[in-house]
DSSP file (Angstrom, degrees, kcal/mol; ACC not computed):
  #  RESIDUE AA STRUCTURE BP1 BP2  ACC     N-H-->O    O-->H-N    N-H-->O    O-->H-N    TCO  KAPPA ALPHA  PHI   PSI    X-CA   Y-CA   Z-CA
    1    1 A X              0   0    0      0, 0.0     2,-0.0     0, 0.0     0, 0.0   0.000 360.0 360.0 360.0 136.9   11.5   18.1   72.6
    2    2 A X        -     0   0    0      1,-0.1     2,-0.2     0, 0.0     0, 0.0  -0.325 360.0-112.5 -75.9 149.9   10.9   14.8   70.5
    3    3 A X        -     0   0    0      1,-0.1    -1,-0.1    -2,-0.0     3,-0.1  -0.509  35.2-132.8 -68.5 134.4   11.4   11.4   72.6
    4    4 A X        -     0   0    0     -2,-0.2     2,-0.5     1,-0.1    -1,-0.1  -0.257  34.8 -86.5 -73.4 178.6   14.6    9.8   71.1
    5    5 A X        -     0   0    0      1,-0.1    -1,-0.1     4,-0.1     2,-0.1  -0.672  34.3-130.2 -84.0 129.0   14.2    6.0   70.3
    6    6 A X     >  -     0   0    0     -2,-0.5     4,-3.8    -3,-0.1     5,-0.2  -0.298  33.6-100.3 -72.5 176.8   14.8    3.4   72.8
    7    7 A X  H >> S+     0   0    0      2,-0.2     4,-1.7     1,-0.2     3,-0.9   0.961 130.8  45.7 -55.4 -84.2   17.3    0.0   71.9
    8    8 A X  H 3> S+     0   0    0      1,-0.3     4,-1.5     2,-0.3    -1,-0.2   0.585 111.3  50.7 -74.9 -23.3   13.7   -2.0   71.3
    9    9 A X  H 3> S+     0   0    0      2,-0.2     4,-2.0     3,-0.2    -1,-0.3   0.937 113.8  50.9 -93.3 -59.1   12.0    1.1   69.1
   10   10 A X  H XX S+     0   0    0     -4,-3.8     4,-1.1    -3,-0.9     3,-0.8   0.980 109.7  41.4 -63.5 -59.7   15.1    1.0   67.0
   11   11 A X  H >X S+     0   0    0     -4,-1.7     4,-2.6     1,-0.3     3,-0.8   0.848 108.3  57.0 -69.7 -26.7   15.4   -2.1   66.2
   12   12 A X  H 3X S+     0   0    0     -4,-1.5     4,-3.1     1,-0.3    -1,-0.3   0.836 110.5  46.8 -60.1 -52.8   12.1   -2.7   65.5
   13   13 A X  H <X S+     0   0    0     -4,-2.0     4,-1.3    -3,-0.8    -1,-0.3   0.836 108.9  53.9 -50.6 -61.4   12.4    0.2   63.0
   14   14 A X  H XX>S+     0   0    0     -4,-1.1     4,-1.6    -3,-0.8     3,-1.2   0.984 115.0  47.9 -30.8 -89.1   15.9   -1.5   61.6
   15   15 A X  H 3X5S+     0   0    0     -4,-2.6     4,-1.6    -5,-0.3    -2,-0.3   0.890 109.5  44.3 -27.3 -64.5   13.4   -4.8   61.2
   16   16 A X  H 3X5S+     0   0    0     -4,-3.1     4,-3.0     2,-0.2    -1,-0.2   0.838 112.9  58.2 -75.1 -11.1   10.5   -3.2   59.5
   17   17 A X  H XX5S+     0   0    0     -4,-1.3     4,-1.2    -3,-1.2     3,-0.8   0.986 115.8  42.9 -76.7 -70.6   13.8   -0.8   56.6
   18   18 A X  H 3X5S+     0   0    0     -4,-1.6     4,-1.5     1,-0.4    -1,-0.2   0.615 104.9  56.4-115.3 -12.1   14.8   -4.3   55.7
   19   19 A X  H >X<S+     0   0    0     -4,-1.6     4,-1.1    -5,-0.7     3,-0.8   0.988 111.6  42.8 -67.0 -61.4   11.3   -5.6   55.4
   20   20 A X  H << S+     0   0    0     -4,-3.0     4,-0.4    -3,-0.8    -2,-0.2   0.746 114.0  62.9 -65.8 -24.5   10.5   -2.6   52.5
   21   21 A X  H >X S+     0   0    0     -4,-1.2     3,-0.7     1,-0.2     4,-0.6   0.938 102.5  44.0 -77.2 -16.4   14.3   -3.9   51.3
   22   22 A X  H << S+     0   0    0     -4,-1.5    -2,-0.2    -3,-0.8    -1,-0.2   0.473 112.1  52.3 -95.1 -10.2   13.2   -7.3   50.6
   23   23 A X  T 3X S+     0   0    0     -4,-1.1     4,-0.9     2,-0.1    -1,-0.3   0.358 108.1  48.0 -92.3   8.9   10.1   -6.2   48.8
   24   24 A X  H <> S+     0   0    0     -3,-0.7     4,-1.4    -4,-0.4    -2,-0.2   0.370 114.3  53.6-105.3 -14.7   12.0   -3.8   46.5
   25   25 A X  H  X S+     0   0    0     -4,-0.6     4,-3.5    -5,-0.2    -3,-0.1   0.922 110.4  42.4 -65.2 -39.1   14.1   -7.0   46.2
   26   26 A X  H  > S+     0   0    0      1,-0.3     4,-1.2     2,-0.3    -2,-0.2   0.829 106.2  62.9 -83.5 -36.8   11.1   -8.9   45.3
   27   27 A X  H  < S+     0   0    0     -4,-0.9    -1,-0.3     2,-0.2    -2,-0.2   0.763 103.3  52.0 -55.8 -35.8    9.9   -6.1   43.0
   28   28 A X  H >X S+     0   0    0     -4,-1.4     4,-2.0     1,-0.2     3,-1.9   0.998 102.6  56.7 -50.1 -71.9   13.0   -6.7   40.9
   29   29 A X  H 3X S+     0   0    0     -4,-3.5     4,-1.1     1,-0.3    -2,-0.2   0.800 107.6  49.0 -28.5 -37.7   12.5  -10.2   40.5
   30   30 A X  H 3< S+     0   0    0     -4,-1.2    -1,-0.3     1,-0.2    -2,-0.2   0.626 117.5  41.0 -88.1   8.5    9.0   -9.5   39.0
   31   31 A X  H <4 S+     0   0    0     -3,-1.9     8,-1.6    -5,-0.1    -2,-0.2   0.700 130.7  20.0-122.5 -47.0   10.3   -7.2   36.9
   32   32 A X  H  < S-     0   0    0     -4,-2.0    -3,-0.2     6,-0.2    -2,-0.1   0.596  93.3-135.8 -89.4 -11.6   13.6   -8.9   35.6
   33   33 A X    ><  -     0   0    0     -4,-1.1     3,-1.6    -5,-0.2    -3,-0.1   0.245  42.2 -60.2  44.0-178.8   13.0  -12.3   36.5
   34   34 A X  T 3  S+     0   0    0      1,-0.3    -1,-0.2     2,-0.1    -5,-0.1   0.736 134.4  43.8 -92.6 -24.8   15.9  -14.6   38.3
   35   35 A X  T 3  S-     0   0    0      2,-0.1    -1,-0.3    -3,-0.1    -2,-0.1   0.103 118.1-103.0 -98.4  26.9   18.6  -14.2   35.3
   36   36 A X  S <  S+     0   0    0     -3,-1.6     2,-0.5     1,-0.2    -3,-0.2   0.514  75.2 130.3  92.8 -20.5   18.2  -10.5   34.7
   37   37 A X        -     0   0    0      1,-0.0    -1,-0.2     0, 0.0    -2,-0.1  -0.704  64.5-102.4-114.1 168.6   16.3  -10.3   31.9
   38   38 A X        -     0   0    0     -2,-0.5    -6,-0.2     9,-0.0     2,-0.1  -0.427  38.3-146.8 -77.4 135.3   13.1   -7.9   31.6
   39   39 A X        +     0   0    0     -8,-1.6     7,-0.1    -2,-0.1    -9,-0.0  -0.026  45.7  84.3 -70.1 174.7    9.5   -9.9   31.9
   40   40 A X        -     0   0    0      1,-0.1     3,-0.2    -2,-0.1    -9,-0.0   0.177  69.0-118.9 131.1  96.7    7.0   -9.0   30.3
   41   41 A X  S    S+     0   0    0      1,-0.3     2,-0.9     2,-0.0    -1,-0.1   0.920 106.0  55.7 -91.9 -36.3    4.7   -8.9   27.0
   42   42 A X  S >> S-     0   0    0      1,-0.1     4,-1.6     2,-0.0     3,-1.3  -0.782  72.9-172.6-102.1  81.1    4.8   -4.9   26.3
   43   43 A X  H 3> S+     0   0    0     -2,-0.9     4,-2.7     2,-0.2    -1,-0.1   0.781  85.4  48.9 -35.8 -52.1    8.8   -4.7   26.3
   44   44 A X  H 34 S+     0   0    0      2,-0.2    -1,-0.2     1,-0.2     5,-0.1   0.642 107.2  51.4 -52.4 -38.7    8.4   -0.8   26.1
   45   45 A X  H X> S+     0   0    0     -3,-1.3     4,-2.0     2,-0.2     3,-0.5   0.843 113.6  52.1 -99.9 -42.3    5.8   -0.6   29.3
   46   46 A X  H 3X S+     0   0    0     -4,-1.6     4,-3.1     1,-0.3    -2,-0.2   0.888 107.3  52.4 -45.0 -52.9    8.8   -3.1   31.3
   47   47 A X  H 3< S+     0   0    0     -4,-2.7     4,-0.5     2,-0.2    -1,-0.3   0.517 110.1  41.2 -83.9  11.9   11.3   -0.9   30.6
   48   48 A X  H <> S+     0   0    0     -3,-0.5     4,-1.2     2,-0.1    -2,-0.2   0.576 114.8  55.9 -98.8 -36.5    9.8    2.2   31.8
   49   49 A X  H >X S+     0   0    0     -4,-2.0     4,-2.9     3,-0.2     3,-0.8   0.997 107.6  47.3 -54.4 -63.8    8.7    0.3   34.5
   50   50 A X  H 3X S+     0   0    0     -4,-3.1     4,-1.1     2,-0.2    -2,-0.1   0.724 113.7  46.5 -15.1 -56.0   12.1   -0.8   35.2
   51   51 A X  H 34 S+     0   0    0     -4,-0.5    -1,-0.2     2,-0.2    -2,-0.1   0.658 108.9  53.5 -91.2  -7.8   13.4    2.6   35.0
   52   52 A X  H XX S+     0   0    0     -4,-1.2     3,-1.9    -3,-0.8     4,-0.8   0.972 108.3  56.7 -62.8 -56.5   10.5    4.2   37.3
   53   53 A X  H 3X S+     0   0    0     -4,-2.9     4,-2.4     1,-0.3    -2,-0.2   0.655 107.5  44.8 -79.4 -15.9   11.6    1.5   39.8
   54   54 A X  H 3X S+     0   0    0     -4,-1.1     4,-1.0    -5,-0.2    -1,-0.3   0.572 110.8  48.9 -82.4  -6.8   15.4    2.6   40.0
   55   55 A X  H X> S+     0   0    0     -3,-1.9     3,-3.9     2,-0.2     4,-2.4   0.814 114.4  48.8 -95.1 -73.7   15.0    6.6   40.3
   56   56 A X  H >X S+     0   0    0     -4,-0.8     4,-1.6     1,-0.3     3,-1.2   0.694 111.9  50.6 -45.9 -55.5   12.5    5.8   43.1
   57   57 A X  H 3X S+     0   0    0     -4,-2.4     4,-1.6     1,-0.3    -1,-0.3   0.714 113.5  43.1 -13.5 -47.0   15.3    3.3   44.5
   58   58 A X  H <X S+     0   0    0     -3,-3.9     4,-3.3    -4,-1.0     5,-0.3   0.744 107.7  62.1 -84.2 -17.1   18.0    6.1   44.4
   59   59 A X  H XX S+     0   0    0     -4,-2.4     4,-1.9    -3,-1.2     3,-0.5   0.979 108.5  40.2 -58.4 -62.9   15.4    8.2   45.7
   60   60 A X  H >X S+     0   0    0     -4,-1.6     4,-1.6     1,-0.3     3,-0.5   0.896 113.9  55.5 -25.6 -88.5   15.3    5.9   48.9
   61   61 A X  H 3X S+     0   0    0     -4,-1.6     4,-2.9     1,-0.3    -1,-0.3   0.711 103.2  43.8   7.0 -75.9   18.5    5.6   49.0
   62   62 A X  H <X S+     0   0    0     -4,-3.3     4,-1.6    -3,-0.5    -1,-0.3   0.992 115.0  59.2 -72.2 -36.1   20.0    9.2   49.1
   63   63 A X  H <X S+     0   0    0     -4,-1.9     4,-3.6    -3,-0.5     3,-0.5   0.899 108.9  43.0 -57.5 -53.0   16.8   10.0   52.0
   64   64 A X  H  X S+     0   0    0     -4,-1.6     4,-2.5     2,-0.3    -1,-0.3   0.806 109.4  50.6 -49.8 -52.2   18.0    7.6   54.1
   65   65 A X  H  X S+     0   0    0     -4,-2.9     4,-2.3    -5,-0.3    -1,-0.3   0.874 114.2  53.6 -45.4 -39.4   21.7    8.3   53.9
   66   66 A X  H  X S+     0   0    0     -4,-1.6     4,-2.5    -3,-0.5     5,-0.3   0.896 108.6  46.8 -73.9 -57.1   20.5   11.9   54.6
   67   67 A X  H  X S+     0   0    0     -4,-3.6     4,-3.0     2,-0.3    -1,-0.2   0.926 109.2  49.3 -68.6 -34.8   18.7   10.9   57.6
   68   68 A X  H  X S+     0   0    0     -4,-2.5     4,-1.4    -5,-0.2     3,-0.4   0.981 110.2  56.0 -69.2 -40.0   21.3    8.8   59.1
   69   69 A X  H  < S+     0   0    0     -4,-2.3     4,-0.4     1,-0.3    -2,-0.3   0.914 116.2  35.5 -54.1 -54.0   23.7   12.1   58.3
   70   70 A X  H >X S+     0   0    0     -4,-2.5     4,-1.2     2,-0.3     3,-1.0   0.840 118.6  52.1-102.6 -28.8   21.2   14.4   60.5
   71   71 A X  H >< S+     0   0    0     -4,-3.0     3,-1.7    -3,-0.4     2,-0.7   0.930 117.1  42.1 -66.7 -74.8   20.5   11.2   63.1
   72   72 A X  T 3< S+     0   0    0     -4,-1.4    -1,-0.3     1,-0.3    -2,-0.3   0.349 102.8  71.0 -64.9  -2.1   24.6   11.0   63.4
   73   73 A X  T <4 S+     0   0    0     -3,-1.0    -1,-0.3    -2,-0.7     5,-0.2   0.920  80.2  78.5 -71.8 -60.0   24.9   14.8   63.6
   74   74 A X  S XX S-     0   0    0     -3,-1.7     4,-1.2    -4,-1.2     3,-0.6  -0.107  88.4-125.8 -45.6 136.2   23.4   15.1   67.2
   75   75 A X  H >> S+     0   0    0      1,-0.2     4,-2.1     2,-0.2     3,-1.0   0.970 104.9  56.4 -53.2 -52.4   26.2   14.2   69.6
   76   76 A X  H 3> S+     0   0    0      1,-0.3     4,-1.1     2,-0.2    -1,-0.2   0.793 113.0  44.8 -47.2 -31.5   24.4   11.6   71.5
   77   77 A X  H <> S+     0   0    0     -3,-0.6     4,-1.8    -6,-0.2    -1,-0.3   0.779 114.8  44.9-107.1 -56.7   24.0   10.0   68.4
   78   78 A X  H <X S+     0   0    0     -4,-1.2     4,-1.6    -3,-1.0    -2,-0.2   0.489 106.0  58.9-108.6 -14.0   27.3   10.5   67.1
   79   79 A X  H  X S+     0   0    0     -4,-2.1     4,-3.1    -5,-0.2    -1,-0.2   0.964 107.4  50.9 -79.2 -49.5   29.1    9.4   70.3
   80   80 A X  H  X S+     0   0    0     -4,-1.1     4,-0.8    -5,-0.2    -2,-0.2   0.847 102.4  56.5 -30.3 -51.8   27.4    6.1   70.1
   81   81 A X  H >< S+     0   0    0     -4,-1.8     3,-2.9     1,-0.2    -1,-0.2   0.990 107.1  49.4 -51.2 -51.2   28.3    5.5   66.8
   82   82 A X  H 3< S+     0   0    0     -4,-1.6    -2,-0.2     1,-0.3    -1,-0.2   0.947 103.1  61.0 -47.0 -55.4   32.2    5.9   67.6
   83   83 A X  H 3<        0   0    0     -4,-3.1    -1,-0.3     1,-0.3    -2,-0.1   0.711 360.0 360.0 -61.0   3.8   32.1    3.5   70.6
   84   84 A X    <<        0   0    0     -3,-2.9    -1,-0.3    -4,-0.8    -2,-0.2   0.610 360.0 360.0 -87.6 360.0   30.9    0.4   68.3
């Protein structure tokens, strides 16, 4: 049977998801610069860049909603959540 996570394993875990969000943050910025608009000399090679970097995003995205759904399936799991 796999060890569940302690309090300290989780957060740590929690810490290192928000670390990979704040370089996908940081990856926008280099890509859109601070008002939005795309950077860039090869306009064509940005926006494909651009649009690579949002399907992997939703990619993220739906796994991770999917893995909290199967963490929050198990009862222990799911009993926790309710009491917060």
């Amino acid at each position: 049977m796999p060890k569940r996570p302690t309090e300290e394993e989780l957060r740590r875990e929690i810490h290192e998801g928000l670390n990979v969000v704040e370089n996908w943050n940081s990856a926008n910025r280099d890509i859109f610069g601070k008002d939005g608009d795309l950077t860039g000399d090869d306009r064509e090679h940005v926006e494909a860049s651009a649009l690579a970097l949002h399907l992997v995003q939703s990619a993220i995205v739906y796994l991770n909603t999917r893995m909290v759904q199967i963490v929050l399936a198990e009862p222990k799991w799911r009993k926790q959540a309710h009491r917060r």
